[in-house]
N, C-alpha and C positions, 0 to 999 in steps of 0.2 A: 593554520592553527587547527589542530587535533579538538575536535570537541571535548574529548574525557579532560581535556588539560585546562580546560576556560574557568580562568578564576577572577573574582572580582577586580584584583588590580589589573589585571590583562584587559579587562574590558571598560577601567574605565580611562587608558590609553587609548583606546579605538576612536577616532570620529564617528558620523554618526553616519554614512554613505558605509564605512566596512561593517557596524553593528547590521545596517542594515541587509545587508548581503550574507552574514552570518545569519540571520534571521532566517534568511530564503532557505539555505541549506538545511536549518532544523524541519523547515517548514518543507520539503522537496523528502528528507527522510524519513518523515513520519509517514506522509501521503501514502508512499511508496511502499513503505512496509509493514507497518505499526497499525495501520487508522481501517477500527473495521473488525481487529483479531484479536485473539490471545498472543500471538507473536510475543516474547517476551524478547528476544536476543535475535539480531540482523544486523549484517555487515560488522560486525566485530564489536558492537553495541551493547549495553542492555538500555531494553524501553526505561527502567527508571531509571539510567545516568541521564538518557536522552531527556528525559523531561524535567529533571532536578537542575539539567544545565541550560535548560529554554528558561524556564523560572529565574533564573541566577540572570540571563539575557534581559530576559521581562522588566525585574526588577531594576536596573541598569537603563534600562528605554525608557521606563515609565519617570526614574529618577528626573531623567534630563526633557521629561516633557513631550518628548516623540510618540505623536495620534497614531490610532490604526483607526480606519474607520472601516475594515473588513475582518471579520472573523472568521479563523483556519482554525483545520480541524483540533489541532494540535491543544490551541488557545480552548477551544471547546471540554477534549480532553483534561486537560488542568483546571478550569475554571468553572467548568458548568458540573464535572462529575462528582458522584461527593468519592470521600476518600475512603476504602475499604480500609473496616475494621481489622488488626491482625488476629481478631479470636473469630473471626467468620468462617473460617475453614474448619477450626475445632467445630464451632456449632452445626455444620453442613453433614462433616462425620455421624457427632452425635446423634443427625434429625434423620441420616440415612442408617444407621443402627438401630434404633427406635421404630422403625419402619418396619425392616428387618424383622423385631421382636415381634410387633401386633402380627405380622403375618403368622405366628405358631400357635398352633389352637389352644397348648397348655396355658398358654399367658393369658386366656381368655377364662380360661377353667379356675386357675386360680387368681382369678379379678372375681369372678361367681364367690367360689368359696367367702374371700376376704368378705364379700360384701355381708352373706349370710351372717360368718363370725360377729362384723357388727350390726347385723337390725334382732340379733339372739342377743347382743351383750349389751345394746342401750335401747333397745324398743321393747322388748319380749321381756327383760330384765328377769330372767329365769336362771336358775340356777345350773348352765349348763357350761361343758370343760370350752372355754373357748380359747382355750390356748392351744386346741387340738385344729382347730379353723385357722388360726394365727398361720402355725408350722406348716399345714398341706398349701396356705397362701405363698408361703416362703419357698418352699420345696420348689415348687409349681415356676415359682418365676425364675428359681435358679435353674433349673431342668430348663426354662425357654431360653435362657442366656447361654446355655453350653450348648444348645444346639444351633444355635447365631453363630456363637463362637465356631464351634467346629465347622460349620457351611465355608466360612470366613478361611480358616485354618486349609480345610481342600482345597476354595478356590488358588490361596494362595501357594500349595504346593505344586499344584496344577500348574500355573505363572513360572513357577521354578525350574518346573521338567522342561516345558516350552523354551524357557530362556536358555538352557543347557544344550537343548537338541539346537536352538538360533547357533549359540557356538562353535558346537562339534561343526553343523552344515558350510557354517564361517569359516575354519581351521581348512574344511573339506575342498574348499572355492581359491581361497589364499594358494592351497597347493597345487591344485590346478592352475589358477592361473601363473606361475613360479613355472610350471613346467612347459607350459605354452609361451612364455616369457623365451623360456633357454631354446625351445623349437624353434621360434622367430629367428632370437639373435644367429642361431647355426647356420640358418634357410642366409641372412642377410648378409654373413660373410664369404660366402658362395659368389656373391651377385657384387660384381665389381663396381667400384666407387661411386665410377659416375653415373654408370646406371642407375645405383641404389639412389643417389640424388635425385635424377628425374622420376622415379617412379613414387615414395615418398614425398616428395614436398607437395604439400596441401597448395591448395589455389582455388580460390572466392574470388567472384568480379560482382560486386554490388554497382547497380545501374536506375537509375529514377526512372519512372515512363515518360518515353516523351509526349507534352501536351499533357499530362497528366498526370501532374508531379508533387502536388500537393492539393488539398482542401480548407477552406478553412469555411467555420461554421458557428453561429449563437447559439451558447443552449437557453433555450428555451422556459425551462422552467428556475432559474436565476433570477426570473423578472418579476415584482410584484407587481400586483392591479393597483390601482389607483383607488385611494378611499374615497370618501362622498364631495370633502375638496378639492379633489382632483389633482393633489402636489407629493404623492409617492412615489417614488420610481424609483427603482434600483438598476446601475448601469449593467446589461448580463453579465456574463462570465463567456471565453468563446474556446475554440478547439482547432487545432491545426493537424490535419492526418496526410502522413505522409504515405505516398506509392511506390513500389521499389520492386526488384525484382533481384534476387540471389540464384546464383548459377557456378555449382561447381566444375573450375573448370579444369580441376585438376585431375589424377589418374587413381587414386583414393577417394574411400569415402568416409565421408566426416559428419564426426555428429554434432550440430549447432547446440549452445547452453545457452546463449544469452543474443537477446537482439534489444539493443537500446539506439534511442535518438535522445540530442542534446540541444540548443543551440546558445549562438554567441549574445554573450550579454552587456547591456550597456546600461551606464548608470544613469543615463537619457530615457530609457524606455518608461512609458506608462503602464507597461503588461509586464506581467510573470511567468515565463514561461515553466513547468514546473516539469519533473520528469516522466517518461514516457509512461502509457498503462500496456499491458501484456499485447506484443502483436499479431497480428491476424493473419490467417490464412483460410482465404473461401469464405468467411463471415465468422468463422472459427478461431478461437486462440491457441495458438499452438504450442503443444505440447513439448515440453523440451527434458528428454535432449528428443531433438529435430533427426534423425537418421537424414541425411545428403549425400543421395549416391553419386557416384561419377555423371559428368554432363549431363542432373538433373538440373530443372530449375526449381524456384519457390517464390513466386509472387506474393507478395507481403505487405499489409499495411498497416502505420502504426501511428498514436494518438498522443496528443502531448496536451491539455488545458492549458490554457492562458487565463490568467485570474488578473484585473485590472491590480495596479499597483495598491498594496494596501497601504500605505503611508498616504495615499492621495484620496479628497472625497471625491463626490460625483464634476462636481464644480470644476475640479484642479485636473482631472484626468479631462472630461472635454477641453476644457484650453490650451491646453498642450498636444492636443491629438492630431492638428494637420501640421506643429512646427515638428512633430517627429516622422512626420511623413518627409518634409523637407531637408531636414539634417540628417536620417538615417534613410535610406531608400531599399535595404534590405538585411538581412540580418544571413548569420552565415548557420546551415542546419548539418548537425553532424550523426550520423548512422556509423554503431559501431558493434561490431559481431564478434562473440565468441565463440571458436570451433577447435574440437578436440580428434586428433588426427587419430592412429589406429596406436601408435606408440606409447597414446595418453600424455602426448605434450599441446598445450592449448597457447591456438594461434587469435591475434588480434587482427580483425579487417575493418576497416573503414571507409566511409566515404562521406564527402562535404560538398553539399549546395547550396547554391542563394536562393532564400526565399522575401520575396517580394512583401513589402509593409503593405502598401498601397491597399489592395484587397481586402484587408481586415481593417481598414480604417473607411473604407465604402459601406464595407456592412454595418458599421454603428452609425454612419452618417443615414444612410437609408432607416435603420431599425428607429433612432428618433425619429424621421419624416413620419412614417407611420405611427408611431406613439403621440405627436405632437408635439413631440418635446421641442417646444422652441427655446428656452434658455438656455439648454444644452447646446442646440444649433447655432445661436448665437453668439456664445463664448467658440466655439467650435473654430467660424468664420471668421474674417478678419473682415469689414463694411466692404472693402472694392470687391471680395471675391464672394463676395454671399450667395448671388443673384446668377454669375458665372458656376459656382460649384452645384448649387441647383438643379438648376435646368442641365445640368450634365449628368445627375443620377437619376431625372424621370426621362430625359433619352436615355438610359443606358437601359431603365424598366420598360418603355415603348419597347424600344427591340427585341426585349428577349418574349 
């Protein structure tokens, strides 16, 4: 289902496992693009369809009584922000024109004048022409507004010549490239078939490190302190970074637009895996398009948050946290690359791993030990294996 198309009766056909999984998707597009910017238009969008149709979602959830007990950015957006005025932009204009004006000395000269006219015409109460004080006050401010005006009138003819010469330079590039285009095609029917096959076809081999294939990690500042009776806690939020290594291996080189990870989703999970942030290279986010020259490599690493399920409290996500260890034992992670060859056709590479649950269900079990959180721990455990799961995460902390 197309988001622009979600209308009340559509959704209140849906259960409340697909409502909920539409949810993720608003919640995964906003993150992603929207949360943080002016962006108004992304992915074929606009931010106010996207958020007039989470509202229409909202209301829909809220009807049928379905909790969130986490707040995303998106809900933030809509709820916490107040609504901009449509005459704020008029006033913004106004307040930067105005601005404008006081900067010209005459508008100062005749605010004097004005003033004089009146402490002669109701202080001094003297017989003098004060309609002559009136006129040089009026003068004075029209003369500062035509020269506002005309500053205004330059800048904007100036924008004009700029935008024309953008063109011609545009016209100039177009033709060039047309002529480089026909040079290619010539050179390429020279070079027989199957040559031209092997030398042309791009080729990417994406490869995980081995031993060192993924990370996962708590963030840290998700967690609140504890108030004076000691029963706050908020479950963190955590992060999964994947390592990877991109190697052309073909006889072209190619310039990368997009490097995204995904992974597989189940309606068992207690996490959200949500979509990738910009990937790295050397501690650096890399700029794209990415130049990949022939049998370069590009080691790479890249970041996905996991947000505990928001449908679940703190309570509901511990007790389910080891039967998901038990029913799902790894999840499938998917990396997938956009590259655009020299002919300007864009190729799709991919590649799929398993990543292991286990590991990020130790770190929350360790992160309560340390916090105390024994209710957590206890809903967590099942009575025979409390004592065995235990003593297996403070050997597994002796060791390291």
């Amino acid at each position: 289902m197309r988001i622009e198309n979600i209308t009340d009766k559509q959704l209140k056909n849906l259960p409340e496992k697909e409502l909920g999984r539409l949810r993720s998707r608003f919640i995964n597009i906003f993150t992603r693009y929207f949360e943080g910017s002016d962006v108004q238009k992304a992915v074929d969008i606009d931010r106010r369809v996207l958020l007039t149709k989470y509202m229409t979602l909202r209301s829909e959830m809220d009807g049928r009584g379905i909790k969130f007990f986490r707040e995303t950015p998106i809900d933030r957006e809509i709820y916490n922000n107040p609504r901009k005025n449509p005459m704020s932009e008029i006033i913004k204009r106004l307040w930067s024109f105005i601005i404008l004006l006081l900067k010209k000395w005459i508008i100062w000269l005749s605010l004097i004048i004005f003033v004089i006219g009146v402490f002669f015409e109701f202080v001094i109460l003297e017989k003098t022409p004060s309609y002559i004080f009136w006129i040089l006050a009026i003068v004075g401010f029209l003369w500062a507004n035509f020269q506002v005006y005309k500053k205004l009138y330059i800048d904007c003819e100036e924008l004009e010549k700029n935008h024309k010469e953008l063109k011609i330079n545009h016209k100039e590039l177009e033709k060039s490239y047309e002529e480089l285009k026909k040079n290619y095609e010539t050179l390429e029917k020279k070079i027989p078939k199957k040559d031209r096959e092997l030398i042309i076809k791009p080729e990417l081999s994406i490869m995980v490190l081995e031993g060192n294939e993924y990370t996962y990690s708590l963030l840290e500042k998700s967690v609140k302190n504890r108030n004076k009776a000691g029963n706050v806690y908020i479950v963190p939020d955590a992060s999964i970074e994947l390592h990877f290594r991109i190697k052309n291996t073909g006889t072209i080189n190619l310039d990368i637009i997009s490097i995204e990870s995904a992974y597989e989703s189940f309606t068992e999970l207690t996490w959200d895996f949500h979509l990738s942030t910009k990937p790295m290279e050397k501690g650096k986010a890399v700029c794209f398009p990415r130049l990949l020259e022939s049998n370069e490599i590009l080691l790479c690493d890249i970041n996905n948050s996991i947000w505990p399920n928001s449908s679940l409290n703190d309570a509901q996500f511990a007790a389910r946290l080891l039967d998901i260890d038990k029913s799902i034992r790894s999840i499938e992670a998917i990396i997938t690359i956009e590259a655009r060859d020299l002919t300007g056709k864009i190729q799709d590479f991919s590649l799929k791993t398993k990543v292991a649950i286990r590991p990020l269900v130790d770190f929350y079990l360790s992160k309560w030990q340390e916090e105390k959180q024994t209710n957590l721990l206890r809903l967590a455990y099942s009575d025979s294996e409390t004592r065995k799961e235990l003593t297996s995460i403070k050997n597994k902390k002796i060791k390291k």
